[in-house]
C-alpha positions, 0 to 999 in steps of 0.5 A: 436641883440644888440639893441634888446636885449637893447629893450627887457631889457627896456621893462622888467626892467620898473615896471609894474603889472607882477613885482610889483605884484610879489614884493608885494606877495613876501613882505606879503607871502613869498619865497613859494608863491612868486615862485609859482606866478613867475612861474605862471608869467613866463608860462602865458607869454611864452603862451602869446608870443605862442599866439603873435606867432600863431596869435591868438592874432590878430585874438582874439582882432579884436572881438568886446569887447574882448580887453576891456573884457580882459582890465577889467579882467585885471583890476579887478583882479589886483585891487583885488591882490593889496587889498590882498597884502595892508591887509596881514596878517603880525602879525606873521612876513610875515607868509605865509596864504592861502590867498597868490596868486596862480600859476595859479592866475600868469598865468591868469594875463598875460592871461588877460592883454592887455599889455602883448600882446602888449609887446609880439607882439612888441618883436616877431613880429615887431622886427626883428633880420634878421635871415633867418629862421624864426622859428629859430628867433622865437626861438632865440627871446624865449631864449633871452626874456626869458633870460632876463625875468626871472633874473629881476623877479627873482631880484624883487622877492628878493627885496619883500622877503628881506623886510621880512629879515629885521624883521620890527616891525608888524606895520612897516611890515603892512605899507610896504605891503599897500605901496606895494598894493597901488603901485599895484594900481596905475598902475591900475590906469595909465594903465586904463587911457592909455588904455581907453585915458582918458584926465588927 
């Protein structure tokens, strides 16, 4: 239980497009949106975990195409929401706009990732806690992925709105959003090598 606990805390806490996303639309739009795009998050990685669960996963990833569909979704889309949070608008001081992503832009994310399916299933279904239920596993593991899941998102949440507490200039405010989508971006980019094996 403990080293699984360890294990899934490792794999949660490391930033990743899920968490840097979040920063970032916390950080340009505000506490509004930003919890929207959390609970977005949190239900399309509970439906990744239910598909992980099911084994809809391995039976969807053994079509042809349909990882490397879903890896460039995944990659566009992303790709597109670090453009948005780089060119917020920030003149207002972090005024929240239309523009900001929504729930379900959260939920399709986690939907489209290769890696969130990869977390998923090493949690759920490689790692075991020896219980000898397995439904009553199933559920432990929910509750302890869960319980660790949602205070580090929760803390990343605050770190982006806490930039807005800090009333920078207008110009400041503009470069911390670029600095949050290049991030963004650059995880685009290491998950595109990782995934595709691209020599560097």
């Amino acid at each position: 239980m403990t080293s699984y606990i360890i294990i899934s805390f490792l794999m949660m806490v490391t930033p990743g497009p899920g968490v840097l996303s979040l920063a970032g639309v916390g950080a340009g739009f505000g506490w509004r949106a930003g919890i929207m795009y959390l609970i977005g998050l949190f239900l399309g990685t509970n439906g990744v975990a239910l598909l992980v669960v099911l084994g809809f996963k391995q039976f969807l990833f053994e079509i042809d195409g349909v990882e490397l569909t879903f890896l460039v979704l995944s990659l566009s889309y992303l790709s597109f929401l670090s453009w948005r949070i780089a060119t917020s608008d920030n003149k207002t001081g972090f005024k929240e706009t239309s523009k900001a992503p929504k729930l379900y832009e959260g939920i399709f994310l986690q939907f489209v990732n290769p890696k969130a399916y990869v977390v998923q299933g090493h949690l759920f279904v490689v790692l075991s806690l020896g219980i000898s239920s397995y439904n009553t596993e199933i559920l432990t593991k929910f509750l302890i992925v869960n319980s660790i899941w949602i205070p580090i998102h929760i803390l990343w949440l605050w770190l982006g709105i806490s930039l807005k507490k800090w009333s920078l200039a207008s110009n400041k405010q503009v470069w911390v959003n670029r600095g949050m989508g290049l991030a963004l971006f650059a995880v685009v980019i290491l998950s595109a090598i990782m995934e595709l094996n691209i020599d560097i």
